[in-house]
C-alpha positions in Angstrom: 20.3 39.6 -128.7 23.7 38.6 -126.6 23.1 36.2 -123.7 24.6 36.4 -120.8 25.2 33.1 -118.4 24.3 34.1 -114.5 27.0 31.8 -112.4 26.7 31.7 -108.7 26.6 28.7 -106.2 23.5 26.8 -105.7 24.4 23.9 -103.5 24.2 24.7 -99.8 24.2 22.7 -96.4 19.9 22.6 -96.6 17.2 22.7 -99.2 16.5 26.8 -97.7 19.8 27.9 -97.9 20.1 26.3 -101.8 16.8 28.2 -102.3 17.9 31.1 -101.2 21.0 31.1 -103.7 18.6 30.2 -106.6 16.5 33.2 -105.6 19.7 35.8 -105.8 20.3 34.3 -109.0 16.7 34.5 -110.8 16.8 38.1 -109.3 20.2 39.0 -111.1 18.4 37.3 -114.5 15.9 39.4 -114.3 17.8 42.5 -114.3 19.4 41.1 -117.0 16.6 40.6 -119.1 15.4 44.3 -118.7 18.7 44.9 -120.0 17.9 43.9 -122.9 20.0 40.7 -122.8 18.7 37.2 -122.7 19.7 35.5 -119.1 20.7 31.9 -119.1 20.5 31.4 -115.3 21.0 27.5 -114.8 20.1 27.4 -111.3 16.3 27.8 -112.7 16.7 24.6 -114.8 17.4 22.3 -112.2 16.5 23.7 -109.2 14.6 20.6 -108.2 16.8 17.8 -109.5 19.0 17.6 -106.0 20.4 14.1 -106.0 18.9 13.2 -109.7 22.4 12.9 -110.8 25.7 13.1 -110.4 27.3 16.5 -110.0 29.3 16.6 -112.4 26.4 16.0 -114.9 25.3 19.3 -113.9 28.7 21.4 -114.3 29.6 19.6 -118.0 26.3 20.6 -118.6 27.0 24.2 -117.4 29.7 24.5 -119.5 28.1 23.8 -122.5 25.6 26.4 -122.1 27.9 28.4 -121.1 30.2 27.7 -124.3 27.1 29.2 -126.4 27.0 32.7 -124.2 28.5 35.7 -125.2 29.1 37.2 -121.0 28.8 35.8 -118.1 28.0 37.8 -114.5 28.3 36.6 -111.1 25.8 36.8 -108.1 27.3 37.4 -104.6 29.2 35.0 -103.1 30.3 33.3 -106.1 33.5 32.9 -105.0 31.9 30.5 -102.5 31.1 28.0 -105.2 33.8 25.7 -106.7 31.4 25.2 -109.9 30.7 29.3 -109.9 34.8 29.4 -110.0 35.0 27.1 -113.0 32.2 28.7 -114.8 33.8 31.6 -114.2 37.4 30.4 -115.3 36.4 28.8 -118.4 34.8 31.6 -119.2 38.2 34.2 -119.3 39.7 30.6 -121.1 37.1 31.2 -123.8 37.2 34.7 -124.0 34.7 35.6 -122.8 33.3 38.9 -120.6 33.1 38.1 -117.1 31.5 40.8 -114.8 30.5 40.9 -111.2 28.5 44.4 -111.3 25.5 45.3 -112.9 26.5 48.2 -113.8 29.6 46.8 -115.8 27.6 44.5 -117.1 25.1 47.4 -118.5 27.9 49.8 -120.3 29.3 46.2 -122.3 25.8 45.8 -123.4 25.3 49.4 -124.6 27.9 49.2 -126.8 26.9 47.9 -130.3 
């Protein structure tokens, strides 16, 4: 089963607004999942640990995960995010897919 790494910015000016981005990306996971792929959606994983550490913590440890993915997608407004962006850029360093529609996402996975 391919994983696929859901990047997308989760800090915001207020705890609703960060919510808010977690939401959109649980929502794109799940589409993923009935894809048939297995989502890695990082947002979920520390959704609650605001402050716990410093940030950086949390993007070296995005990129790991991301290192073991075989696609990454977007959610909207990931252009927004500076850790979304370097997701997103270490992911065309390591070769691998990046994809901002679902539907892009769906014919790379329907391929064998």
């Amino acid at each position: 089963m391919r994983i696929v790494y859901i990047a997308g910015p989760f800090r915001a000016v207020n705890s609703w607004e960060i919510e808010q981005n977690i939401r959109r990306a649980e929502a794109l996971a799940l589409e993923v999942w009935r894809l048939g792929a297995a989502a890695l959606c990082p947002h979920a994983n520390t959704r609650f640990f605001q402050g716990a550490a410093d940030d950086a913590v949390w993007l070296e440890g995005d990129l790991a995960m991301l290192r073991r993915c075989d696609a990454l997608i977007t959610t909207e407004r990931w252009e927004r995010s500076t850790g979304a962006q370097a997701e997103v850029a270490a992911a065309r360093v390591w070769g691998l897919p990046v994809f901002h529609l679902l539907s892009q996402l769906a014919a790379y996975l329907s391929k064998p």
